[in-house]
C-alpha positions as CSV (number, residue, x, y, z in Angstrom):
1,X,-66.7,67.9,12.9
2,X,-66.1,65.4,15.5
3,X,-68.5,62.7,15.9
4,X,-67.8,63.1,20.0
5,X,-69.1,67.0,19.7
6,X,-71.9,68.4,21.0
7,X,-72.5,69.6,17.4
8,X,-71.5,66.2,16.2
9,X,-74.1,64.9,18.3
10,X,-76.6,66.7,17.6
11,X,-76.3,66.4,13.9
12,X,-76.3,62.2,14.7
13,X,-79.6,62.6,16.7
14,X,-81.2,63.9,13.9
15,X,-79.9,61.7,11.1
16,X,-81.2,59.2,13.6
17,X,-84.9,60.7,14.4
18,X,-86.5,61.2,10.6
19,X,-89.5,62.4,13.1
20,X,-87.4,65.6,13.9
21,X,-86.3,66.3,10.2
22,X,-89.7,65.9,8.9
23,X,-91.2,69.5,8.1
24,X,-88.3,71.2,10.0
25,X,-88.3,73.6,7.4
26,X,-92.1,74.8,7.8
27,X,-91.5,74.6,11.5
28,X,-88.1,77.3,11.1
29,X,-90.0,79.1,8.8
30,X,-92.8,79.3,11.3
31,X,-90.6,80.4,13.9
32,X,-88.7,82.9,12.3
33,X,-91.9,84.6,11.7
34,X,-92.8,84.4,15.4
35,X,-89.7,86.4,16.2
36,X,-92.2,89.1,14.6
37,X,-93.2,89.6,18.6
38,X,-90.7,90.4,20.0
39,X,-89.6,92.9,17.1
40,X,-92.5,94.8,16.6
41,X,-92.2,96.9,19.8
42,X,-89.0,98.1,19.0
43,X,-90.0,99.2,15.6
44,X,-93.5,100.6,17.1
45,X,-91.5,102.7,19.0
46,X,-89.2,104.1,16.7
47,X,-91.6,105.0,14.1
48,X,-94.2,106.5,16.8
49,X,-91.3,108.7,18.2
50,X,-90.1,109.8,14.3
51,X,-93.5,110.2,12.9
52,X,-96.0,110.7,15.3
53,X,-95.0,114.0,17.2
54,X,-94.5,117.5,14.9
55,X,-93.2,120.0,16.7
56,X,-94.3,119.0,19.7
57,X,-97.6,118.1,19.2
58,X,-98.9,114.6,19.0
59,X,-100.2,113.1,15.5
60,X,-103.5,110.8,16.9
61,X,-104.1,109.5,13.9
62,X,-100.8,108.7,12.6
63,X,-100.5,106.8,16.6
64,X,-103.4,105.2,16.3
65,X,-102.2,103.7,12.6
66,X,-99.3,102.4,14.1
67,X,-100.7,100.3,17.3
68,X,-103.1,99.1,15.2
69,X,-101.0,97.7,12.1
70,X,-98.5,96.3,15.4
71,X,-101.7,95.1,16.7
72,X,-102.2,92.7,13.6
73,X,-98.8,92.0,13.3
74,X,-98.3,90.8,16.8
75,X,-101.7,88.6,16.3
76,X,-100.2,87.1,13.4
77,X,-96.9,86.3,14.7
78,X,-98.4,85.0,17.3
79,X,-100.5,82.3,15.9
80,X,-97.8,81.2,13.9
81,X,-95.4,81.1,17.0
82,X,-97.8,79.1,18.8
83,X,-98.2,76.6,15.3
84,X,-94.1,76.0,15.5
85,X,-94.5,75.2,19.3
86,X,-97.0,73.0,18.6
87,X,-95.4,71.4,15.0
88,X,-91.9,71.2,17.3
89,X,-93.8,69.5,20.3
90,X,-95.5,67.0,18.2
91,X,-92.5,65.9,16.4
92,X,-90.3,65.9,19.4
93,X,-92.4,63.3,21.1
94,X,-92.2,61.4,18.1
95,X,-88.8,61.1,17.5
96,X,-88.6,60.2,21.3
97,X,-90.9,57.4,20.6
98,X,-89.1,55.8,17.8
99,X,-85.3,56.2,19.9
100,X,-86.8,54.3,22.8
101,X,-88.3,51.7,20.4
102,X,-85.0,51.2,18.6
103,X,-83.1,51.3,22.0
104,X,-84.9,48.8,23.5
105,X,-85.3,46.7,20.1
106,X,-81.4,46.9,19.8
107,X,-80.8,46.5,23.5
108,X,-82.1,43.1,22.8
109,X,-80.3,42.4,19.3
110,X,-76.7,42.4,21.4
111,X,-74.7,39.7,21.8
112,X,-74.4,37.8,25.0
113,X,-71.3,38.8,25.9
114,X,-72.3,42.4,25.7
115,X,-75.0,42.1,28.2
116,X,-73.0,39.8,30.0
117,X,-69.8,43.0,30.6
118,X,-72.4,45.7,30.4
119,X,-74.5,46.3,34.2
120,X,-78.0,45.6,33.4
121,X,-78.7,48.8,35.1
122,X,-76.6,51.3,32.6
123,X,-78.9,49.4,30.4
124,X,-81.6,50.1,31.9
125,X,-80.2,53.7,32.5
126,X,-80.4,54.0,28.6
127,X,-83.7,53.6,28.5
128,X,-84.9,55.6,30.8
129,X,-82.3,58.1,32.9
130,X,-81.1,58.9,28.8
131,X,-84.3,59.3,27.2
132,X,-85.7,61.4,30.0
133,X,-82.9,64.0,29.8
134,X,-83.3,64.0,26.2
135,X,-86.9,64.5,27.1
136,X,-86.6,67.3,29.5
137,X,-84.7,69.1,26.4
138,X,-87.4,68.8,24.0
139,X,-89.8,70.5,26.6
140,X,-87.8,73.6,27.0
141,X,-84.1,73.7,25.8
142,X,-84.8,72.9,22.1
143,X,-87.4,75.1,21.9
144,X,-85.5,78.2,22.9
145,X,-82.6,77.2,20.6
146,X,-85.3,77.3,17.7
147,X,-87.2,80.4,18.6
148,X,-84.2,82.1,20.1
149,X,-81.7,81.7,18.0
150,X,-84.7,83.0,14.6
151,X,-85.5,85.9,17.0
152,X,-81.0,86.6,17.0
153,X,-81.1,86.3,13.1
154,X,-83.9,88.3,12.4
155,X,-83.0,91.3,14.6
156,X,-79.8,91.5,13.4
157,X,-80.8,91.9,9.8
158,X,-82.8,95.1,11.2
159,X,-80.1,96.1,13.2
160,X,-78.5,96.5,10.0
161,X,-80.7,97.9,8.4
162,X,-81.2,100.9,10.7
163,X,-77.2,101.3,11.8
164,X,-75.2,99.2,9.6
165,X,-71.9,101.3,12.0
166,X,-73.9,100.8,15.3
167,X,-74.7,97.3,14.3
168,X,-71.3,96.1,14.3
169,X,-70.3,98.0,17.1
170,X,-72.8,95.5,19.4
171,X,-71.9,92.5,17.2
172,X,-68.0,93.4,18.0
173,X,-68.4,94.0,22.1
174,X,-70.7,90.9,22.6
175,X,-68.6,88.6,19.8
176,X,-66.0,87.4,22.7
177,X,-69.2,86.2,25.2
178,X,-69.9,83.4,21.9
179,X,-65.6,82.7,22.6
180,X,-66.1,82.6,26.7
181,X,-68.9,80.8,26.3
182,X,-67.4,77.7,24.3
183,X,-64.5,77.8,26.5
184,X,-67.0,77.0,29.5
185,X,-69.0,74.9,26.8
186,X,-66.2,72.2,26.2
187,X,-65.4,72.1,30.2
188,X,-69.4,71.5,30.5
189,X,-69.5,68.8,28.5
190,X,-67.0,66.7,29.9
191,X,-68.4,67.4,33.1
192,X,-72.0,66.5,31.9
193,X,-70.9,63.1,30.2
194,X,-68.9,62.3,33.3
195,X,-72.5,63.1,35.5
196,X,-73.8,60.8,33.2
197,X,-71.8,58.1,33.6
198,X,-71.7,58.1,37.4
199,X,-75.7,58.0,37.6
200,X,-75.3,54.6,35.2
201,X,-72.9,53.4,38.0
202,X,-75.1,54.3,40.6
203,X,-77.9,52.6,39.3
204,X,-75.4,49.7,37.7
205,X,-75.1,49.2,41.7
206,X,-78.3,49.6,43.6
207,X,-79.7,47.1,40.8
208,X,-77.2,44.5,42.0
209,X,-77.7,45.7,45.8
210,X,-81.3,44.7,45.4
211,X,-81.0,42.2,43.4
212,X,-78.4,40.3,45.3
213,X,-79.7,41.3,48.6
214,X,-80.4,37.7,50.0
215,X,-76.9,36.9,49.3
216,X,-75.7,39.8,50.8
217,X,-77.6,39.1,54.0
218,X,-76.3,35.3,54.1
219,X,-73.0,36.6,54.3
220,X,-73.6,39.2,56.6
221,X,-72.1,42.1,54.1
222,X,-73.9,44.1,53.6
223,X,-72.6,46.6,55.6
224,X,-69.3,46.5,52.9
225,X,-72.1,46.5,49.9
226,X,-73.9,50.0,51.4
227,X,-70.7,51.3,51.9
228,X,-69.2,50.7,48.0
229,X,-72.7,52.0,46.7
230,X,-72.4,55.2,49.1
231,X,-68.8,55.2,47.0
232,X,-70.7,55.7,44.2
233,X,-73.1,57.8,45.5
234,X,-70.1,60.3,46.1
235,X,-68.8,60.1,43.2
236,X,-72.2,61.1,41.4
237,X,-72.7,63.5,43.8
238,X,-69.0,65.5,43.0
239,X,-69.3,64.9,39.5
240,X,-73.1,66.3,39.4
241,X,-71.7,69.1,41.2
242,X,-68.7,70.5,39.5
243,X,-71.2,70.3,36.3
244,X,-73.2,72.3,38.1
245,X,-70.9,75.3,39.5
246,X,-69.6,75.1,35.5
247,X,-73.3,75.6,34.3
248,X,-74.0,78.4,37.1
249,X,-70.2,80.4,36.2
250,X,-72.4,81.1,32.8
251,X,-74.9,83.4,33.7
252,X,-73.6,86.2,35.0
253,X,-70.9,86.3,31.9
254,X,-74.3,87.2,29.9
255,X,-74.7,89.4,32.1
256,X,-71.6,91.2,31.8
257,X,-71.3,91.5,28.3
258,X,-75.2,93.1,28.1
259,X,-74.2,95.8,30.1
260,X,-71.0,96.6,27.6
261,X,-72.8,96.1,24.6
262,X,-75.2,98.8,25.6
263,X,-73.2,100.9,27.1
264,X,-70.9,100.8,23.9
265,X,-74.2,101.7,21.7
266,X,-75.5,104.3,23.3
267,X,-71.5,105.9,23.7
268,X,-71.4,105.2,19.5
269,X,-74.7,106.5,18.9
270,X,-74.4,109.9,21.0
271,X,-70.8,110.6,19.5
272,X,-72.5,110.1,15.6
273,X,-75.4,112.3,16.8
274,X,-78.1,113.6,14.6
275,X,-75.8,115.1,11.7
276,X,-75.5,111.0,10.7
277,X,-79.0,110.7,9.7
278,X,-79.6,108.7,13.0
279,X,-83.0,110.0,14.6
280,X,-83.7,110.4,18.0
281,X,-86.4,107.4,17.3
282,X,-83.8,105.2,15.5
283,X,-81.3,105.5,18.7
284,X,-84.3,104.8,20.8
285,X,-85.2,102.0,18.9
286,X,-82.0,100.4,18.2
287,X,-81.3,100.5,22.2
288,X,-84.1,98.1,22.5
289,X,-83.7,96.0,19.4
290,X,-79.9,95.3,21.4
291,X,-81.7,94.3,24.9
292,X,-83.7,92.4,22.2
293,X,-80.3,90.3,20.4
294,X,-78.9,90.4,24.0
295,X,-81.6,88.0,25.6
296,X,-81.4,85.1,23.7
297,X,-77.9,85.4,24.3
298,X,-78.7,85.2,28.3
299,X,-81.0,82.6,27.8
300,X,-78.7,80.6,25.9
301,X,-76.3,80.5,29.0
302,X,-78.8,79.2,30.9
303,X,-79.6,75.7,28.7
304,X,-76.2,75.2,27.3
305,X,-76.1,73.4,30.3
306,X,-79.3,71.2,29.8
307,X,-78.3,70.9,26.7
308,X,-74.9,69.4,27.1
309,X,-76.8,67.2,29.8
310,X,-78.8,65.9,26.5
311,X,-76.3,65.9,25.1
312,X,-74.0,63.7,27.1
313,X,-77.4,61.4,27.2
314,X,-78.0,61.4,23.3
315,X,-74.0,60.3,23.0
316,X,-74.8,57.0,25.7
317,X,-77.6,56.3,23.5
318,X,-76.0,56.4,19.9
319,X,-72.7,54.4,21.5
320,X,-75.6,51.7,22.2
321,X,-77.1,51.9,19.1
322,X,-73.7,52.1,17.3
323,X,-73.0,49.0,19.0
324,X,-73.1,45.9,16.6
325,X,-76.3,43.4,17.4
326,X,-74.8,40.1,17.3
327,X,-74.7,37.3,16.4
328,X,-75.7,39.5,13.1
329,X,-78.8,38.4,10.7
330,X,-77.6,36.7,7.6
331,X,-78.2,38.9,4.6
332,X,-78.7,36.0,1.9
333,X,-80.4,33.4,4.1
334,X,-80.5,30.0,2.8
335,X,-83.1,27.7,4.0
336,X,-82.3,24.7,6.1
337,X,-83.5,20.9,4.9
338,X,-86.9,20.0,6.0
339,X,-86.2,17.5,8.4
340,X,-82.9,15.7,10.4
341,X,-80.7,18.0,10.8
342,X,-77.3,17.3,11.4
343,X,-74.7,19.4,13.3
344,X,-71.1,19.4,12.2
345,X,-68.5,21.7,13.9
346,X,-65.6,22.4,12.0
347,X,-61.9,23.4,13.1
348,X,-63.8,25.9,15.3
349,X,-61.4,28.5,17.7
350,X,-63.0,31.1,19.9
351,X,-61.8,33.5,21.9
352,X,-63.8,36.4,23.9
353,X,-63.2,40.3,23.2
354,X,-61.7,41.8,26.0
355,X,-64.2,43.2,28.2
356,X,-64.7,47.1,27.9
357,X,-63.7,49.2,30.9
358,X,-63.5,52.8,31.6
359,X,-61.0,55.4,30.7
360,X,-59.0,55.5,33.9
361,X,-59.3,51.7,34.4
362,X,-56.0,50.1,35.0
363,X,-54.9,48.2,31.3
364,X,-55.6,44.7,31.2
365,X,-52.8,42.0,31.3
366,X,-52.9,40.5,27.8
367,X,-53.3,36.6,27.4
368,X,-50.8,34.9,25.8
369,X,-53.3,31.9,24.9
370,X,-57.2,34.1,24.7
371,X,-59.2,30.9,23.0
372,X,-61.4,29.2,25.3
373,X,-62.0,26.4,22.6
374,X,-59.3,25.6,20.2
375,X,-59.7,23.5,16.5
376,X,-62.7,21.5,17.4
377,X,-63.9,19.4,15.2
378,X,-67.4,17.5,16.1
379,X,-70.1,15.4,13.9
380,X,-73.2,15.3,15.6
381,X,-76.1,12.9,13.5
382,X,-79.4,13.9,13.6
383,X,-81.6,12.0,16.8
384,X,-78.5,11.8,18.5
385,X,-78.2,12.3,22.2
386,X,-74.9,14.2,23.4
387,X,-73.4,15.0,26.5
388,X,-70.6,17.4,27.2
389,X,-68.6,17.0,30.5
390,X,-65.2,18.3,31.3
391,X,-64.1,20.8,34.5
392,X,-64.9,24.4,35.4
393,X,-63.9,26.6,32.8
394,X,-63.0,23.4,29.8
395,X,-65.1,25.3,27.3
396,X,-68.5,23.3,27.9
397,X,-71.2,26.2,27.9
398,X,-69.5,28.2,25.2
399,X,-69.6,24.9,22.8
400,X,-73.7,24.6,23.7
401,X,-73.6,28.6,22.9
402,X,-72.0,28.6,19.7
403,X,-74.4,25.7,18.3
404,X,-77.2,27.5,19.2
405,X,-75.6,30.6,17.5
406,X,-75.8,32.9,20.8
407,X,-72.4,33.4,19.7
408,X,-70.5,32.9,16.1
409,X,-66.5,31.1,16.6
410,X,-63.5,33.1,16.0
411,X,-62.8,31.4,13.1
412,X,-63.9,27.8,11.5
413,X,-67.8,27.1,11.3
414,X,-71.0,25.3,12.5
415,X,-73.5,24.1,10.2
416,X,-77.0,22.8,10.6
417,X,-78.0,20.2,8.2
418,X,-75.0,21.4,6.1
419,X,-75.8,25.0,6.2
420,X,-73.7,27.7,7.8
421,X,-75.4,29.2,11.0
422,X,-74.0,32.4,10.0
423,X,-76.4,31.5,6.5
424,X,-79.7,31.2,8.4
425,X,-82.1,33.2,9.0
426,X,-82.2,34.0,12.7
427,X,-86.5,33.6,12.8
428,X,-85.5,29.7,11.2
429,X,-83.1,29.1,13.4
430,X,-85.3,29.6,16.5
431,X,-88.0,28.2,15.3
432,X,-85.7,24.7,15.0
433,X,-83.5,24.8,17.6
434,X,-84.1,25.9,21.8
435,X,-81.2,26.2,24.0
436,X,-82.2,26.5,27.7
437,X,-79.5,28.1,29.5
438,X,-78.1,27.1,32.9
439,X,-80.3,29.6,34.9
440,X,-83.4,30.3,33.1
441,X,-85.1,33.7,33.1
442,X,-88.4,33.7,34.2
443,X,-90.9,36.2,33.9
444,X,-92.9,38.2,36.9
445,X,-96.2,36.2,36.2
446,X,-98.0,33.3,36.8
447,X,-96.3,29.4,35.5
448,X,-99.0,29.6,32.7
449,X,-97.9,32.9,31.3
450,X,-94.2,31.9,30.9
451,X,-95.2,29.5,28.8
452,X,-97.2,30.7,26.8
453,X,-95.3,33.9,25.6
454,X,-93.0,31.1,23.4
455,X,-95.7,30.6,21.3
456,X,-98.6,32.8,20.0
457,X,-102.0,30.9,20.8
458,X,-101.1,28.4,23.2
459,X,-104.0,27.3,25.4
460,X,-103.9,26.3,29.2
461,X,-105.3,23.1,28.2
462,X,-102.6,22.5,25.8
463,X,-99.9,23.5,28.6
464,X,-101.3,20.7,30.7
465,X,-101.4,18.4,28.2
466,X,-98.0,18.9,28.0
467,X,-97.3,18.6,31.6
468,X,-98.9,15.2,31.4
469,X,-96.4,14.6,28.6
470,X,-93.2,14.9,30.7
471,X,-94.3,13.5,34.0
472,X,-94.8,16.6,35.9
473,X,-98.8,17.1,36.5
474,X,-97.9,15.5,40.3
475,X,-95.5,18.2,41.2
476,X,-97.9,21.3,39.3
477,X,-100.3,19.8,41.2
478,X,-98.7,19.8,44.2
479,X,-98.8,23.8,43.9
480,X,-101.6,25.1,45.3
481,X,-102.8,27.5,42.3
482,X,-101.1,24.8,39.6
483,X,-100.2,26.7,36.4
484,X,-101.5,29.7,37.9
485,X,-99.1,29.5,40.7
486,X,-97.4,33.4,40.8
487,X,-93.3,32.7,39.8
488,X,-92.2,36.0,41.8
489,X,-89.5,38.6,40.2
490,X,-87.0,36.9,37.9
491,X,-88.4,33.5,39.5
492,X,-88.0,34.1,42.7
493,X,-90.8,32.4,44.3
494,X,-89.6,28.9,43.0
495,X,-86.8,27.0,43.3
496,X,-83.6,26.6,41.1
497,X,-84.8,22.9,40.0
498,X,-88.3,24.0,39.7
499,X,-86.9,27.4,36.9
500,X,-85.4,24.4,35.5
501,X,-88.6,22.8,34.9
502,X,-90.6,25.2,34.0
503,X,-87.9,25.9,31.3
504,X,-87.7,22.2,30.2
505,X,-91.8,22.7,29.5
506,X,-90.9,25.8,27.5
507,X,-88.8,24.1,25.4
508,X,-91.6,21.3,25.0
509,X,-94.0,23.6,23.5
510,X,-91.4,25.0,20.8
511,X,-91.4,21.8,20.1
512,X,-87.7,22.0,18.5
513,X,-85.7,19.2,16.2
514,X,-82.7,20.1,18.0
515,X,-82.5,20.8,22.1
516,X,-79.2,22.5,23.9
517,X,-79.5,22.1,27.1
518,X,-77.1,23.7,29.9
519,X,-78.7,21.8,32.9
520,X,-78.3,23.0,36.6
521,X,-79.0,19.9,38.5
522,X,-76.1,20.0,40.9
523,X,-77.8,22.1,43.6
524,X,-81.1,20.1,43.7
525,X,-82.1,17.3,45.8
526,X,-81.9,13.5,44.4
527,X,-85.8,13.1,44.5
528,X,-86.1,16.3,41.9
529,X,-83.3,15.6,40.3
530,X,-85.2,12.0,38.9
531,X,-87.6,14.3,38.4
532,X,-86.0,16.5,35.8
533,X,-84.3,13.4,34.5
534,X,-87.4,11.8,33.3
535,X,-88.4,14.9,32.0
536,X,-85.5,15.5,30.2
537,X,-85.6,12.1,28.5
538,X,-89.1,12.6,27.3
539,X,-88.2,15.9,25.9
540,X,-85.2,14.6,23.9
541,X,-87.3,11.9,22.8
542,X,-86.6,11.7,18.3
543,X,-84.7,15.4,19.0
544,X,-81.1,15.8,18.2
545,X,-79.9,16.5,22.1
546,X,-76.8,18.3,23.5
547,X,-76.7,18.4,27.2
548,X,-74.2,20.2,29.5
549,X,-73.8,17.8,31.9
550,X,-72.4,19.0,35.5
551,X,-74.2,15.6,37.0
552,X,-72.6,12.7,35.3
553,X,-76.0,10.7,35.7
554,X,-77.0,12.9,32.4
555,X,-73.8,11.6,30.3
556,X,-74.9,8.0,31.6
557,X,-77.8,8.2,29.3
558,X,-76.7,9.7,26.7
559,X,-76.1,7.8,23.2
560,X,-72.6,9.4,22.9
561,X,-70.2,11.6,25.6
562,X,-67.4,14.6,24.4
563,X,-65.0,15.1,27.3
564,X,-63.5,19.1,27.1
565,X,-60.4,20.4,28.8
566,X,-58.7,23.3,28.0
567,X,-61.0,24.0,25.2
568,X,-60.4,20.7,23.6
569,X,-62.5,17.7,23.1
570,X,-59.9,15.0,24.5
571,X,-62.2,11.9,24.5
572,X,-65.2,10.7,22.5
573,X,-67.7,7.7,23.1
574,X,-70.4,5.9,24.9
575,X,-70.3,5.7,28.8
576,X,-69.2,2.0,29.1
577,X,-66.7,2.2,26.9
578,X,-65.0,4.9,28.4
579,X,-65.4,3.9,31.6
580,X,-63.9,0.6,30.6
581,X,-60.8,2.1,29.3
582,X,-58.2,4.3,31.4
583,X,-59.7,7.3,30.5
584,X,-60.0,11.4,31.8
585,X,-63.9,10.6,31.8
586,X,-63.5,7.2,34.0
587,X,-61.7,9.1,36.7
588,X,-64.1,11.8,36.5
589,X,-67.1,9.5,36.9
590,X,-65.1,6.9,39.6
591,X,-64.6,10.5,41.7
592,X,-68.6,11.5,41.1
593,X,-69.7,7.9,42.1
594,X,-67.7,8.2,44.9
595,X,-68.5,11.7,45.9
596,X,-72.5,10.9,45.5
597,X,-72.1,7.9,47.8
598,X,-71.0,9.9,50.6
599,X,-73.8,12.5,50.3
């Protein structure tokens, strides 16, 4: 069976909820006995109509017998019908639970680069748009596939049983409504996963509508930005559509075929006639027992379409969860040396995966050259302070990201006091190394409580001694609230430099032996920019440092400077020496001083 099926699927969502598979047994078992219902009637009939009239008069007692034993029977069936809705219900929510747990725990296991090709709202659309059709299923389409399909079973045993010829007459004239319907079914499904994928672009885009909305005002565009959205408003709204019309063509086929199926009974049963044993109660009865097989069968035309909407949800979800978490945990983790740990990069290559686009996206041109770093080969001593300069696009910021293991190279390795990263446990590794990236995240929340989530227990009082620490208790108190100031959405609220601070006083109460840094500096004013500086240098005091440095003030004080082009480290030293020499760095720095002079 394909894996891309809607049976396929299905059979994946439960192998992944052990919630669902848990006492399914009891719970069909409970169900089938439900059916019980919906069958009695039929049979009550029958057997009143046989047995309880004698030659035209009435048998009471013989009546009475009967209602009351299909009295018991119904109350029986009943209660346990109403124990598999609830068993079904319970474990439903359940296994919803646990998806949404692992999807959002797995959501943040990925790799940067993943997050960084995927929208963050067909993320987010996982988590919740996916979920809630999945949801939505639980409540009502599952349910009727359980009781529905054990009420189809069981009648057709007693079909059987009373008419084995009549039976297969109604199994034979509905039989080709199970062959329309898949036809519709497969159409339905693509439609439904193509719904599904539109509403991820529409909310991919009205996350980066509102978020970018200041920038789209400053450029006075957003005029063009409303109108690409209402593009993919469209789009959702044709795709939702045609799965709609699809969905709605498969009623009335149910509809159809009930009528023939009767109609071919009752034509079958009047041509045997009594000399075939069948009594007038058996025809009577077996006429309803076939509206009885027949609804299901109508019901079922109305949720294959919510359930290829689930479907089409559940398959986003396990593509998600299917997707590898990276960089992966090491599955022997070694321990790294207790203290000064050194960092040695060897004949390191990387190169980033081609980005994943859709099915009608245009191929990409292939690269000739696709490594953004090529062979490096750095020694970094513990306590040393490092700065990385080089142009737009020389490689910097993936170097930073692969010693931090946000990413792992191509091919070569980077080792931590000797140890492969790829050999550490990632809980280790955090614990001894922080990189703070070039814009940090911050929380919606107060400055206080984005610090304090780094580590369990942290105190206000030990924030501020820690403020004290690194020079910044005049500007928090410049705030009016201090630590308690509110940060706004994502940081809004504050400045770039002052994110940048507030992450530099993260870092400081991880306390880490070794510090990445990808500063953003070239966007504040000189007066904050001394500001961080100091900071900085208090930080990397006795830490191993390695700074991305788009200010060359930052590669001024650093102990040692790598220059990057092209993915290469093309020059090595210490700031005078390499201005001193007719080097890539001195130009760089003779333009900076230059440029800086005129500001």
């Amino acid at each position: 069976m394909k894996p891309d099926s809607t049976l396929g699927t299905i059979g994946r969502g439960l192998a992944e909820s052990p919630a669902i598979r848990r006492g399914l047994g009891v719970t069909l078992l409970l169900a089938v006995m439900g059916t019980g219902t919906r069958v009695v009637v039929p049979i009550l009939i029958q057997q009143v109509i046989d047995r309880g009239f004698d030659n035209g008069r009435v048998n009471s007692g013989m009546v009475v017998m009967l209602c009351s034993g299909a009295a018991v029977l119904v109350l029986v069936t009943a209660v346990a019908m109403r124990t598999a809705i609830q068993r079904l219900g319970v474990r439903s929510e359940e296994a919803l639970y646990g998806l949404r747990v692992r999807l959002f725990e797995h959501i943040h296991r990925l790799s940067l680069m993943h997050h960084n090709e995927e929208k963050k709202g067909a993320l987010v659309a996982r988590v919740t748009g996916d979920i809630e059709t999945l949801s939505q299923f639980f409540s009502w389409g599952a349910l009727s596939w359980v009781l529905q399909g054990s009420l189809m079973v069981v009648i057709a045993i007693i079909m059987i049983a009373y008419n084995w010829l009549l039976a297969i007459v109604a199994f034979a004239i509905s039989l080709p409504l199970f062959w329309a319907l898949r036809r519709v079914q497969a159409r339905l499904a693509r439609a439904y996963s193509q719904a599904r994928e539109a509403n991820a672009d529409v909310l991919g885009r009205a996350a980066e509508f509102v978020s970018g909305a200041e920038t789209l005002a400053a450029y006075g565009v957003r005029e063009e930005a409303r109108e690409a959205i209402e593009v993919a408003f469209t789009q959702r709204y044709a795709r939702q559509i045609r799965a709609g019309v699809l969905g709605a063509f498969l009623f009335p086929i149910g509809e159809v075929f009930a009528v023939f199926t009767i109609s071919g009974v009752v034509l079958v049963g009047v041509a045997l006639g009594p000399d075939s044993g069948l009594t007038f109660g058996a025809m009577v009865g077996f006429v309803f027992l076939t509206y009885r097989f027949l609804e299901p069968i109508s019901e079922f035309t109305e949720i294959i379409d919510q359930t290829q909407a689930a479907a089409a949800g559940l398959r986003r979800i396990i593509e998600v969860l299917d997707t590898p978490a990276g960089p992966p945990e090491a599955l022997d983790p070694r321990p790294l040396p207790p203290h000064r740990l050194d960092i040695g990069i060897r004949s390191v290559w990387f190169a980033y995966p081609p980005l994943h686009g859709s099915e009608d996206a245009a191929p990409a041109v292939t690269d000739p050259d696709p490594f953004v770093l090529h062979d490096l080969n750095v020694s970094i001593p513990a306590g040393q302070h490092i700065a990385v300069v080089g142009t737009t696009g020389s490689g910097k910021s993936t170097l930073g990201r692969l010693i931090a293991r946000l990413i792992d190279p191509s091919t070569g390795s980077v080792t931590l006091g000797g140890v492969p990263l790829t050999e550490i446990a990632n809980v280790e590794l955090r614990k001894r190394l922080v990189f703070v990236p070039q814009e940090p995240f911050l929380f919606d929340g107060t400055i206080l409580s984005n610090l304090q989530f780094v580590r369990e227990g942290v105190s206000q009082q030990e924030c501020e001694r820690m403020v004290d620490a690194l020079g910044l208790a005049e500007w928090i108190d410049s705030m009016e609230h201090g630590l308690l100031t509110e940060v706004g959405e994502r940081g809004s609220e504050l400045s770039a430099g002052e994110r940048q601070l507030v992450a530099l006083m993260r870092a400081a109460l991880a306390d880490p032996e070794i510090l990445i840094l990808d500063e953003a500096t070239s966007s504040v004013d000189p007066v904050f920019e001394l500001r961080m500086s100091r900071a900085f240098d208090t930080l990397s005091t006795g830490r191993t440092t390695v700074a991305i440095a788009h200010r060359l003030s930052t590669a001024q004080r650093a102990d040692r400077i790598l220059v990057m082009e092209e993915g290469r480290v093309v020059e090595d030293g210490h700031h005078e020496e390499l201005v001193a020499a007719t080097s890539r760095y001195a130009e760089m720095f003779a333009a900076w001083v230059t440029a800086t002079s005129h500001s």
